[in-house]
C-alpha positions in Angstrom: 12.2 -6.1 37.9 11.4 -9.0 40.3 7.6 -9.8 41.5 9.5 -11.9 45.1 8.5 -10.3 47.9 11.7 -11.9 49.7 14.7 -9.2 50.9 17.7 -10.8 49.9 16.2 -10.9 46.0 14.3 -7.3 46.5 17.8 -5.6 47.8 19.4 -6.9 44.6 17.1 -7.1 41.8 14.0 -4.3 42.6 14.0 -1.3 40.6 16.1 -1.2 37.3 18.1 -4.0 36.0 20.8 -1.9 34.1 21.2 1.3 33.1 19.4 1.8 29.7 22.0 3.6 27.7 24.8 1.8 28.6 23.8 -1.7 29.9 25.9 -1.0 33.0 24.6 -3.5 35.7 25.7 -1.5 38.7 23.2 1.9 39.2 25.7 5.2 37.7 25.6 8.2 39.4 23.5 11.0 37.4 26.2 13.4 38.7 23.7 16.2 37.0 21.8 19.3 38.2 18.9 19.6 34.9 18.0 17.1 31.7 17.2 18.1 28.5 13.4 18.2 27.0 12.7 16.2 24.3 10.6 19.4 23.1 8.3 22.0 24.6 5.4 20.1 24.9 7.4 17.4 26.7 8.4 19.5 29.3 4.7 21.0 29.9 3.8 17.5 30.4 6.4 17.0 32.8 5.3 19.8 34.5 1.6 19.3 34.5 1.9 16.2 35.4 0.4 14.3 33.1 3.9 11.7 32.5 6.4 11.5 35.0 10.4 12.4 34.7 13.1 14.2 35.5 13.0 17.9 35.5 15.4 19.2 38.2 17.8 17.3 40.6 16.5 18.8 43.3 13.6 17.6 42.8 14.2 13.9 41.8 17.3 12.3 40.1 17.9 9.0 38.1 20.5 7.4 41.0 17.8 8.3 43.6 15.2 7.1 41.7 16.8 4.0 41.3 17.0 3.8 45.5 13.4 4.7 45.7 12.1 2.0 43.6 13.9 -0.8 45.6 13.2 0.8 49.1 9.3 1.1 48.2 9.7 -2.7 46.7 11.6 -3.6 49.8 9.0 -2.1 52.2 5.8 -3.1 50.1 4.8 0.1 49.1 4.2 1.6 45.8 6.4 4.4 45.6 9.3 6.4 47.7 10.6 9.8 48.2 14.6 10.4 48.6 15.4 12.8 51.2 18.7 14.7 52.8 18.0 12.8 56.2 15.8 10.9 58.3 14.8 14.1 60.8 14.2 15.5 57.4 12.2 12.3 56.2 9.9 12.5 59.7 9.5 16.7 59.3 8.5 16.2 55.3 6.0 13.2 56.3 3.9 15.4 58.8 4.0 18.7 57.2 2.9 16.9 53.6 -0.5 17.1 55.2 -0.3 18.5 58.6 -0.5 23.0 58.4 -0.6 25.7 61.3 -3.6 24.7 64.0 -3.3 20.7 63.5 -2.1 18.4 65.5 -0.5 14.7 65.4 -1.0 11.9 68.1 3.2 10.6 68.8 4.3 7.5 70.6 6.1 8.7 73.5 8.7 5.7 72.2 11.2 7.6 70.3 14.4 9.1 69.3 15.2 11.8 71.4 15.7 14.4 68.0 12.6 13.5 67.0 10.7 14.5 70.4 12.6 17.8 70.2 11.6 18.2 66.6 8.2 17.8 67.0 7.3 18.9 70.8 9.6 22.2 69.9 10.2 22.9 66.1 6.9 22.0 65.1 5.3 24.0 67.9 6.8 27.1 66.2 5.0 26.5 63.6 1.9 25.8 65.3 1.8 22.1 65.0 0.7 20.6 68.0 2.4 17.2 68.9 0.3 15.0 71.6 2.0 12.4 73.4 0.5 9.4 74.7 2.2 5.9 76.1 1.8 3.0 73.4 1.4 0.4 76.2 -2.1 1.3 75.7 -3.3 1.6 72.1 -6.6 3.6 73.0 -4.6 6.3 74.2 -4.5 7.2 70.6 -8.1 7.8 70.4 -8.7 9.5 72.9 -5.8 12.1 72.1 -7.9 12.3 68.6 -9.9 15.3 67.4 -11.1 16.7 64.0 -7.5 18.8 63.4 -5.5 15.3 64.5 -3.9 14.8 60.9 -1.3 11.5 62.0 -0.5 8.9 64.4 3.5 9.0 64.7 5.7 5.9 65.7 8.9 4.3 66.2 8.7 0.5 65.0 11.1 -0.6 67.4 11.8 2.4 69.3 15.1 3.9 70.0 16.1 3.9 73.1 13.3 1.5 74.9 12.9 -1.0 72.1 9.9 -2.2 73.1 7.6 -3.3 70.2 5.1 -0.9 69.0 1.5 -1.9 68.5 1.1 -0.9 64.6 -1.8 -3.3 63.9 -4.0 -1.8 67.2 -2.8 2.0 66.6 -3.9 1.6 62.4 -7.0 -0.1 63.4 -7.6 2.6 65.8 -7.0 5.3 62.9 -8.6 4.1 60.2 -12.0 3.9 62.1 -11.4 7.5 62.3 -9.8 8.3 59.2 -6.3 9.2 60.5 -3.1 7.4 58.9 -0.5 6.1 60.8 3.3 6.9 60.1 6.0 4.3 61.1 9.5 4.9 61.3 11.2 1.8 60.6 14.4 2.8 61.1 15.9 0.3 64.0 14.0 -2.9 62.2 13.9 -3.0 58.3 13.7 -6.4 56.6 12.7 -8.1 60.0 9.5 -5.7 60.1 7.0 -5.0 57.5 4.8 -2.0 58.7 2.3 -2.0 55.9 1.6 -5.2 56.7 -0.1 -4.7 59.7 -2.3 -1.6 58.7 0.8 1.7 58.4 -0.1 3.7 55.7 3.4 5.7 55.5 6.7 4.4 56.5 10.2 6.7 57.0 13.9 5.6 57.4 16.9 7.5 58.5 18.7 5.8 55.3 22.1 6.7 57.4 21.5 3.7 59.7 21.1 0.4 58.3 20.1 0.9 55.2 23.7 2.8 54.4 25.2 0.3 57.0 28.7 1.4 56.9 28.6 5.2 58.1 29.8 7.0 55.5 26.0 9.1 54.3 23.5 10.8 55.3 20.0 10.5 54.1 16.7 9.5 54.5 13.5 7.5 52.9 9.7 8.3 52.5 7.6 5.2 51.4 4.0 5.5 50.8 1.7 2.3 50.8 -0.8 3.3 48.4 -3.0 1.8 51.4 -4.7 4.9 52.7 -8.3 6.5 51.2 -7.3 10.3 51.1 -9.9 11.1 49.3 -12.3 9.5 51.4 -11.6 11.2 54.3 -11.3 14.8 52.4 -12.3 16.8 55.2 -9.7 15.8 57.5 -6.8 16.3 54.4 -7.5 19.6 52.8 -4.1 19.7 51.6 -3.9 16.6 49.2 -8.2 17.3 48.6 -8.1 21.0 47.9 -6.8 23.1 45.3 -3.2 24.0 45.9 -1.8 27.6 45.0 1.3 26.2 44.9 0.7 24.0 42.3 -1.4 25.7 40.0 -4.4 24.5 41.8 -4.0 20.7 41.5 -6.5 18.6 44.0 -3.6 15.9 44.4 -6.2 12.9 44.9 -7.9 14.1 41.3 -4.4 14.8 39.4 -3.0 11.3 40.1 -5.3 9.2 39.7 -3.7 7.9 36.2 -0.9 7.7 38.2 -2.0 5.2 40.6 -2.6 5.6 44.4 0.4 7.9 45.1 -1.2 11.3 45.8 0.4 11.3 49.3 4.1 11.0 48.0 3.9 13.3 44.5 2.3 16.3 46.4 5.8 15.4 48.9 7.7 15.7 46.3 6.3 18.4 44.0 5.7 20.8 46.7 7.9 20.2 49.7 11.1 18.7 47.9 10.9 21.3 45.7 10.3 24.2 48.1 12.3 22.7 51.0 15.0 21.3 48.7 15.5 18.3 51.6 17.5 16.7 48.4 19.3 13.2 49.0 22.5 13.4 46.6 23.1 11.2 43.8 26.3 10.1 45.5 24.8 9.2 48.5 22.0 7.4 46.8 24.7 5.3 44.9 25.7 4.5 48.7 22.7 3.4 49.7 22.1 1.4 46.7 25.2 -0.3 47.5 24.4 -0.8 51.0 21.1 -2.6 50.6 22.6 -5.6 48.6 23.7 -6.4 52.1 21.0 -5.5 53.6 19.4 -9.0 54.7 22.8 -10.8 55.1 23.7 -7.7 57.9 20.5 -7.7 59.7 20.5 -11.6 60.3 24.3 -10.9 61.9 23.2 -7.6 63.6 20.5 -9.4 65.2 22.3 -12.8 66.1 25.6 -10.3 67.6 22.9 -8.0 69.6 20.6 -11.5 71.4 24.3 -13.4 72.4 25.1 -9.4 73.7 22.1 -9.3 75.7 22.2 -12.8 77.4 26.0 -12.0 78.3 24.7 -8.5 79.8 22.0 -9.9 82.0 24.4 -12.5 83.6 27.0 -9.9 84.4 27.2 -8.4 88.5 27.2 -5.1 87.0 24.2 -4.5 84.9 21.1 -3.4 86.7 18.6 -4.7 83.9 18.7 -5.8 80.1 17.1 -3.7 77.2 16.2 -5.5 74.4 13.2 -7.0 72.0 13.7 -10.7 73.3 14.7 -9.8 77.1 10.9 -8.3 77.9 8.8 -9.8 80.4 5.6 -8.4 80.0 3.7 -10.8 78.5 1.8 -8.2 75.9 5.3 -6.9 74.8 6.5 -10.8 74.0 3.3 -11.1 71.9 3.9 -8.0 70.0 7.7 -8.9 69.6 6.2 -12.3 67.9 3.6 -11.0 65.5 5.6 -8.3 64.2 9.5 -9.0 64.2 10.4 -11.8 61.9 13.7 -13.3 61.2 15.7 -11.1 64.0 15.4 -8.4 66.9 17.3 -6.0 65.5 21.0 -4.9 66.5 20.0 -3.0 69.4 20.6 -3.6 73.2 20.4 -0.9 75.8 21.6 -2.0 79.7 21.3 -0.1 82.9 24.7 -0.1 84.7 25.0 0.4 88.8 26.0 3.5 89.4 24.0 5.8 87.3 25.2 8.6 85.1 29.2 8.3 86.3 29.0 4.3 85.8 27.8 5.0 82.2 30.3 7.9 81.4 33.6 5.5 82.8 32.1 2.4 80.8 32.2 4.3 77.8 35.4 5.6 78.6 36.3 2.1 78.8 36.0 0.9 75.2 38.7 0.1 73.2 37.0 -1.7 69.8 33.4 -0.3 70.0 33.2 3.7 68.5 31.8 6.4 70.9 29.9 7.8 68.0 26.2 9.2 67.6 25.1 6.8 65.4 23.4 3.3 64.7 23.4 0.5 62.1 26.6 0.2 61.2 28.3 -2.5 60.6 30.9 -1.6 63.3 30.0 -1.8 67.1 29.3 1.6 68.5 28.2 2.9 72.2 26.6 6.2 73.6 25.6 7.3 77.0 22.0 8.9 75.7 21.3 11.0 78.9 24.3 13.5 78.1 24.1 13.1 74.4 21.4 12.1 71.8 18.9 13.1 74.7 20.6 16.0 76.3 18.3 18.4 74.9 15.4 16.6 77.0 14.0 17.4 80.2 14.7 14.6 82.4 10.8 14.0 82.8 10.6 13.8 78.8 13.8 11.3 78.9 12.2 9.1 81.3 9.4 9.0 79.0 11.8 8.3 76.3 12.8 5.1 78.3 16.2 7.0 78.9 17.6 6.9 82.5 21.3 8.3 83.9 22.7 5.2 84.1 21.4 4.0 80.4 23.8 2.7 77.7 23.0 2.5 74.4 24.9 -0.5 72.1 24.5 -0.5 68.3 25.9 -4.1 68.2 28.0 -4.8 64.7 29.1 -7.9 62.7 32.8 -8.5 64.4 33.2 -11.8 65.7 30.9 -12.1 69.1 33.6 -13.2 70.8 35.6 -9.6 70.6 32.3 -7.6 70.8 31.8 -9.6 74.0 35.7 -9.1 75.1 35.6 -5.3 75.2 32.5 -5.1 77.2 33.6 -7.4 79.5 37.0 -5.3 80.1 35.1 -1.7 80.1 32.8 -3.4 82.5 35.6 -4.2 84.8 37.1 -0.9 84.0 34.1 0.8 85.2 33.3 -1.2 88.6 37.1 -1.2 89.7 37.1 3.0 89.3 33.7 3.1 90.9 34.7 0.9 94.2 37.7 3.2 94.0 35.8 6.2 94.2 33.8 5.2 96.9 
């Protein structure tokens, strides 16, 4: 275990140094459904919770414990949650203390799924979702009443990528006792939520965690930062009895633990109700990915700023979206204080022509994928308006910061010189057809 608080050290060294029955260096995969108990009262402890261990894979597993420990070590918080995917990551962070008549305050900066999820799904299950522009942080207080359970954000919000205020919105929360969740998805390593006041943090572990596209998971951190208990009327589900648990009060049960009440009760109740279970496999994935995860996002982010200055010279591009192209002089101070090290391998751009531009550029491409994804270490494209934010009204995808004519680049670590190459020859593609067409 290592105390440095630096990435590159964290990604390698956090969590366990070798496998204690074998010495093995590299994490195995616990390729196992159940474990043995020692002995009856061993497993009633396990069960009671009075030590913690493995019970049911489902539930928690060696290989994904092993991810958890360097993801809440990378992040800064003090303990993690595996899950099957990032949607499943934001769903399980909300309903772990948000029930039927609540409501939470979201960032109208975010991934189109996650809009749908919570302005749709969760309004089936009468979860209210109120969304409010982040360009003014008092937005969030005023959307705020006694059943508000969460403030919901994107870090560095996919599509529009412009920075969110964490340390105004947390201010703004704690003063009235609600946390704020941060999905840090688009920006780990450069950005440390808990830093700045977030008192929950979620991945989509697929991106660049994984880095190389071949899993599908995602990440619950908790900061240990937040006073549940203190604020017991507004969290009756971590301060109450809970049938479902033999009528643990979570903030009582763990407090041997340490400050984790948040992230057992996710993973006693939910994980093991919802079964939202990250495989061992994939875990081994991720594992593998992080030990690159520094190097990658220092070559993402170079790749993406060398994209966008080559994007805002060219005839074709209407305007430039990316962390160090804004002009608004509050969005340049937010990009500063919280973005260290990098900007993240995102660029969006907004081509002439609208919608049919932005279908024939990505028509174009010869090297970068066409693929529903980001944060691999490939290139990859999409035209969000008929894909990733279809499902959107067009009001909603405005809001989003997605227009027709909106590309979406998830810039890799190829040489800049052929990322560069194939957009310049779709661009051309694109504006020869269009003067054709017209």
């Amino acid at each position: 275990m290592t105390t440095s608080r630096n990435a590159e050290t964290l990604a390698l060294h956090a969590g366990p140094r070798m496998d204690p029955t074998t010495g093995a260096v590299a994490v195995p995969i616990y390729q196992t459904t159940a474990y043995q108990f020692r002995d009856t009262e061993h497993a009633a402890n396990l069960f009671a919770l009075k030590e913690l261990g493995n019970t049911y894979s489902r539930i928690m597993n060696p290989t994904c414990d092993a991810l958890e420990q360097k993801m809440a070590a990378l992040e800064g918080g003090v303990a993690a949650l595996a899950v099957s995917s990032g949607q499943a990551a934001t769903a399980m962070a909300v309903q772990n203390i948000c029930g039927a008549g609540d409501n939470i305050v979201v960032s109208t900066d975010i991934y189109g799924g996650t809009w749908n999820l919570f302005a749709n799904t969760f309004r089936t299950l009468g979860i209210e979702a109120r969304f409010v522009d982040p360009a003014n942080p008092e937005a969030f207080r005023k959307a705020t009443d006694k059943r508000t359970r969460a403030y919901y954000a994107e870090s560095l919000p996919n599509p529009k990528l412009a920075m969110f205020p964490i340390a105004e919105v947390a201010r703004i929360g704690r003063e009235l006792g609600v946390p704020l969740i941060v999905d840090n998805t688009a920006s780990p390593v450069i950005c440390q939520p808990f830093d700045h006041g977030a008192a929950i943090i979620v991945h989509s572990t697929t991106k660049y965690i994984g880095g190389h596209g071949t899993a599908i998971g995602g990440m619950i951190i908790d900061g240990g930062n937040f006073d549940w208990e203190k604020h017991a009327g507004r969290f009756p589900m971590l301060n109450q009895p809970d049938p479902s648990y033999h009528g643990a009060v979570w903030t009582e049960a763990v407090k041997p633990l340490g400050p984790i009440a948040y992230l057992l009760k996710a993973r006693a109740t939910l994980q093991r109700d919802l079964g939202m279970t990250m495989s061992a496999f994939s875990a081994f994935q991720f594992i593998q990915g992080m030990e690159t995860l520094a190097l990658r996002m220092r070559e993402h982010s170079r790749n993406a700023a060398d994209v966008a200055e080559y994007l805002a010279r060219h005839e074709s591009v209407i305007r430039v979206i990316h962390p160090g192209h804004h002009t608004d002089a509050e969005l340049k101070r937010r990009t500063a204080a919280y973005l260290k090290g990098g900007m993240g391998g995102l660029v969006g751009f907004e081509m002439k022509g609208g919608m049919e531009a932005g279908k024939r550029f990505i028509d174009s491409l010869k090297m970068f994928y066409h693929v529903a994804n980001i944060g691999d270490v490939r290139s990859l494209a999409i035209h969000p308006a008929s894909t990733t934010h279809s499902q959107l009204s067009e009001a909603e995808q405005l809001a989003t910061g997605v227009t027709p004519g909106y590309i979406r680049l998830s810039v890799g670590i190829e040489h800049i010189s052929d990322i560069i190459a194939d957009l310049d020859q779709a661009l051309a593609s694109a504006t020869v057809t269009r003067a054709k067409a017209a």
